[in-house]
N, C-alpha and C positions, 0 to 999 in steps of 0.2 A: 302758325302759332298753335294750333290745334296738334297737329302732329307732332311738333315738340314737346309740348303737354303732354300728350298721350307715349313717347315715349319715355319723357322720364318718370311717370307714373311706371311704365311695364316695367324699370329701373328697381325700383322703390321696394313692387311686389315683389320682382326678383330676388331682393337682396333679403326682403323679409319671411320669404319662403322658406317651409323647416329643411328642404334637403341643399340649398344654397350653403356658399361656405361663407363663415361669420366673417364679419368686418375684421379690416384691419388691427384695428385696438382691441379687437376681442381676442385675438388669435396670441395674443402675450399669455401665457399662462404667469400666474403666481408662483414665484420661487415655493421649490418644493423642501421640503425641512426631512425628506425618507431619508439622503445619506446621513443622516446622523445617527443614526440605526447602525452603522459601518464603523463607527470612530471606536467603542470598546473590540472588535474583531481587528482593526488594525493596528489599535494599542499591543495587541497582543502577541501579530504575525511582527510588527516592527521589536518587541521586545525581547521573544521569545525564541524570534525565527530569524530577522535580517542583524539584527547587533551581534548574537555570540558567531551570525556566520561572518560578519565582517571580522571581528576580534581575532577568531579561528585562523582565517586567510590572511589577516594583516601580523599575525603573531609569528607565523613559519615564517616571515624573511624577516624578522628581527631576532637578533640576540638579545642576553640576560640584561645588556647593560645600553638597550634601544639600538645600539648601532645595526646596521642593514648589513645582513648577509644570507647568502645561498647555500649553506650552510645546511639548515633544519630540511630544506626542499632535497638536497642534493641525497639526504639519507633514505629518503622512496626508494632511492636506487638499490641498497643496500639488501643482499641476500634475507638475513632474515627480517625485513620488514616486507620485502616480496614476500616470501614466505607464510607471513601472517595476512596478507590480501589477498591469498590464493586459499586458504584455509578458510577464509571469512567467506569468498567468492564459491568454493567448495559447500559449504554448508547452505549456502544462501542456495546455491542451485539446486542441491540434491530435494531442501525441504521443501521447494517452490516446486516442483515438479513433483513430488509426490501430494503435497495439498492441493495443487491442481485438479491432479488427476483424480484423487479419493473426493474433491468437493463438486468435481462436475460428476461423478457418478453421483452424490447425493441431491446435486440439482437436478439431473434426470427422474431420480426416481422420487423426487417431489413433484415434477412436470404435470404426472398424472393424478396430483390430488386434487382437492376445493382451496381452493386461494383462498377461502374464508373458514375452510374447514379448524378442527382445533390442531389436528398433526400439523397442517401447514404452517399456524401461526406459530405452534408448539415450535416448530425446527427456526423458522424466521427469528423468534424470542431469544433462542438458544444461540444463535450464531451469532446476530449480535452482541450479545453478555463474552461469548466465551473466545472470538476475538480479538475483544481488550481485557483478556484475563489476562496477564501476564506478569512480567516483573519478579518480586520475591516471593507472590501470593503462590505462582507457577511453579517456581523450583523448591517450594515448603511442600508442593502438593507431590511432586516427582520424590524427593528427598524422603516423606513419610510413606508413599507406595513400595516405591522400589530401588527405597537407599538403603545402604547397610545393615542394618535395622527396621529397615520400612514392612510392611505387614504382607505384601506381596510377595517382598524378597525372601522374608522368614518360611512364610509359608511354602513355596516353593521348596526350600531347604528341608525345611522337618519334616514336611510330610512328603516329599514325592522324589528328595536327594537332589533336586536339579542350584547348584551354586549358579548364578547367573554374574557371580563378580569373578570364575575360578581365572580369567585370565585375565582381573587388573578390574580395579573399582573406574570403570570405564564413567559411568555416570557423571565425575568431575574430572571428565577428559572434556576433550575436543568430541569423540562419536556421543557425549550423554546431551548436547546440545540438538542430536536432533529430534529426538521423540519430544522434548517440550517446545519447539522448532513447530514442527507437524501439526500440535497441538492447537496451538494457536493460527496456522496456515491454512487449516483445513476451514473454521468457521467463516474466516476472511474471503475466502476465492467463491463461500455460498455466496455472499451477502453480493458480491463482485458478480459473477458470472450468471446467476439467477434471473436480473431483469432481461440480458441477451437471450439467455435461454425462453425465457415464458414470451418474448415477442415474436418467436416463429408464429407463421402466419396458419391456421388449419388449412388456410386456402390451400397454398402450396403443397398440402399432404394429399389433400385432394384432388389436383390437378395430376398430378404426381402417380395416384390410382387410377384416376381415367386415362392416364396413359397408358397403363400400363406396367406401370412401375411398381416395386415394391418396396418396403420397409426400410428393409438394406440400401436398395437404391435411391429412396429418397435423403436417407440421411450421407452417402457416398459422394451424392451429384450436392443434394441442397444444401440441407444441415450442416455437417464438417464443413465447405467452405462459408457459409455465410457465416458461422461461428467461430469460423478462425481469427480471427483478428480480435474477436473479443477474448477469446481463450490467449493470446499470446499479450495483450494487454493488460490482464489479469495476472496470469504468469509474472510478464515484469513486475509489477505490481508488489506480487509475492517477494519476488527475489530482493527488491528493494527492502522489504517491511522487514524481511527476515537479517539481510545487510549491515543497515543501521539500526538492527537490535543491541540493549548492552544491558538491564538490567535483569534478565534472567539469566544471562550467561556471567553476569559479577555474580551473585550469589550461589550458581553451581560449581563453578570455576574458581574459588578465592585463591587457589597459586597456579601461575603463568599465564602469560598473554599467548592465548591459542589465537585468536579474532583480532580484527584491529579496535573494535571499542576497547577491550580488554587492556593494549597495548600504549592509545593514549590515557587510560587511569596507570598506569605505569608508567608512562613520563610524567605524569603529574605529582604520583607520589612516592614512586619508588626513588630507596636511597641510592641503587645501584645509577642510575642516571642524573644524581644532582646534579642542578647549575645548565640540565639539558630540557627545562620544563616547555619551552620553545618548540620543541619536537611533536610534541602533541597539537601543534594548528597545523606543521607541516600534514602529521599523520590526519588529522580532523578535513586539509584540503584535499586530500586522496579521496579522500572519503565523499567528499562532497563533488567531485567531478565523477565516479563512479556512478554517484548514484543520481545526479542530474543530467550525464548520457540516458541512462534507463527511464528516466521519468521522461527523457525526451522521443526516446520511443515510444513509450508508453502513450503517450499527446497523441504522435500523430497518427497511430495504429486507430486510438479512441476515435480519430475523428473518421477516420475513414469507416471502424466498425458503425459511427453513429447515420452514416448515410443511409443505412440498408432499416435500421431502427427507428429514424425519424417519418 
C-alpha cells in the first residue's frame, strides 16, 4: 500500500512539474480569431486577382452570343498576334536584363556602406518610391524631358544641334517603351536582389584569404555561384513585371498595339475588330500562361536560392 501511495504521489509531482507537459485538457488551445486579419487581403486577391482571371480564360472560348468556340484561342496562332508576343517578350527581356544588370551594380556598391547610414537608407527609400512609379505619372515624366517639346529634347536642339527624333518620334514607338521600362526595372531588382546580396557571409571572404585566395577568386568560385539563382530569380521577376506592364505603354503609345496589353485594349474597343471583344481573354490567357511559366521558375529558383540564405 505504501508503495502504491508513494507512486502515485511521484505521478502527481510529475505531472505538476513546470518542465512536464500539461494535461490533456490543457493541451486544447482556444480557437484563435488571427485569420481574420487575412479575410480583407483575400477579399482582394479573390476580387481583383482570381474573378477577372476566371472571366479572362472563360471569356476566350465563348463567343459574342455565349456559344462555345475555339475560335478566340485558335487566333494566338495567327502571325500578327505572334508577332505582338514576341515584341512584348522582346522588350520585356531586353529591359530585364539591363535593370538587372545596372541594379546589381548598385547593390554592390551599396554593399560597402552602413545599413544604418543615411546613403543606405537614402538609396533603400528611393527604390522603393521609384519602383511603383509608373503608369501615366511615368510617361507625363518621359513626354515633358524628352518629348517633342520636352526641355531635354529642346535643349539638345538649340544649343548643341543634336535632333534626337531626326529618324522618327521613336518615343511613341515600340523602342520609347524601354528607357521608362529600365526606369522602373532598375529600382525593383535593388529592392529584390539587395537582401541576397548583404547575406554573404564575411566568413566566407575570409576563409577564402587564408587560403589563399583573392578578390576575383572569391567572387569567381563563391559569390557568382551562390548568387546565381537569386540574380536569375530576380531576373525573371523583372521580365514578368516589365510583361504584364500596360499603363505606361497606353499612354506613350495611344496608336497601335506594339505589346499585347496594348492589343487586348484594342479588342476591346477598337472599331476595327467589333463583334470580336472575346479576343481579348483569348489574348489575356496567353498572357497569363507566359507569365505563370516564369513565376513558376521564379518559385523554384527562390527556393533553392533560399537554402544557402536560411
Amino acid at each position: 500500500m505504501t508503495t502504491i501511495t508513494q507512486e502515485r504521489a511521484d505521478a502527481v509531482a510529475s505531472a505538476l512539474s513546470p518542465g512536464s507537459a500539461p494535461p490533456a485538457r490543457a493541451r486544447h488551445s482556444a480557437p484563435s480569431w488571427a485569420w481574420i486579419g487575412l479575410v480583407p487581403f483575400a477579399a482582394y486577391v479573390v476580387l481583383f486577382l482570381a474573378v477577372p482571371t476566371i472571366l479572362s480564360i472563360g471569356s476566350g472560348f465563348f463567343a459574342k452570343d455565349g456559344s462555345f468556340t475555339w475560335t478566340n484561342v485558335a487566333a494566338l496562332g495567327d502571325p500578327l498576334v505572334l508577332n505582338t508576343f514576341a515584341n512584348s517578350a522582346g522588350v520585356s527581356l531586353l529591359t530585364a536584363f539591363v535593370g538587372a544588370l545596372v541594379g546589381a551594380l548598385v547593390c554592390y556598391a551599396m554593399l560597402g556602406l552602413n545599413p544604418e547610414g543615411v546613403v543606405r537608407r537614402t538609396v533603400d527609400a528611393a527604390a522603393g518610391v521609384l519602383a511603383q512609379f509608373g503608369g501615366v505619372m511615368l510617361a507625363f515624366v518621359f513626354i515633358a524631358t524628352i518629348g517633342i517639346q520636352g526641355v531635354v529634347k529642346v535643349f539638345l536642339q538649340e544649343s548643341l544641334g543634336i535632333d534626337i527624333f531626326a529618324n522618327g518620334t521613336w518615343l511613341y514607338e515600340l523602342p520609347g517603351l524601354i528607357l521608362p521600362y529600365i526606369y522602373f526595372q532598375v529600382p525593383l531588382m535593388v529592392i529584390t536582389f539587395m537582401p541576397a546580396l548583404a547575406a554573404l557571409k564575411p566568413q566566407w571572404s575570409e576563409a577564402n584569404l587564408a587560403l589563399g585566395g583573392t578578390r576575383s577568386s572569391f567572387w569567381l568560385r563563391i559569390g557568382i555561384p551562390v548568387l546565381s539563382p537569386s540574380f536569375l530569380a530576380s531576373l525573371l521577376l523583372l521580365f514578368a513585371n516589365a510583361f504584364s506592364s500596360y499603363a505606361t505603354a497606353a499612354a506613350l503609345a495611344s496608336q497601335g498595339s506594339q505589346i499585347v496589353p496594348l492589343q487586348i485594349r484594342a479588342a476591346l474597343t477598337s472599331e476595327t475588330v467589333l463583334g470580336r471583344e472575346n479576343l481579348a481573354g483569348a489574348l489575356a490567357l496567353g498572357m497569363i500562361v507566359v507569365v505563370g511559366i516564369v513565376m513558376a521558375l521564379y518559385s523554384l529558383i527562390q527556393r533553392r536560392a533560399a537554402r544557402w540564405q536560411a
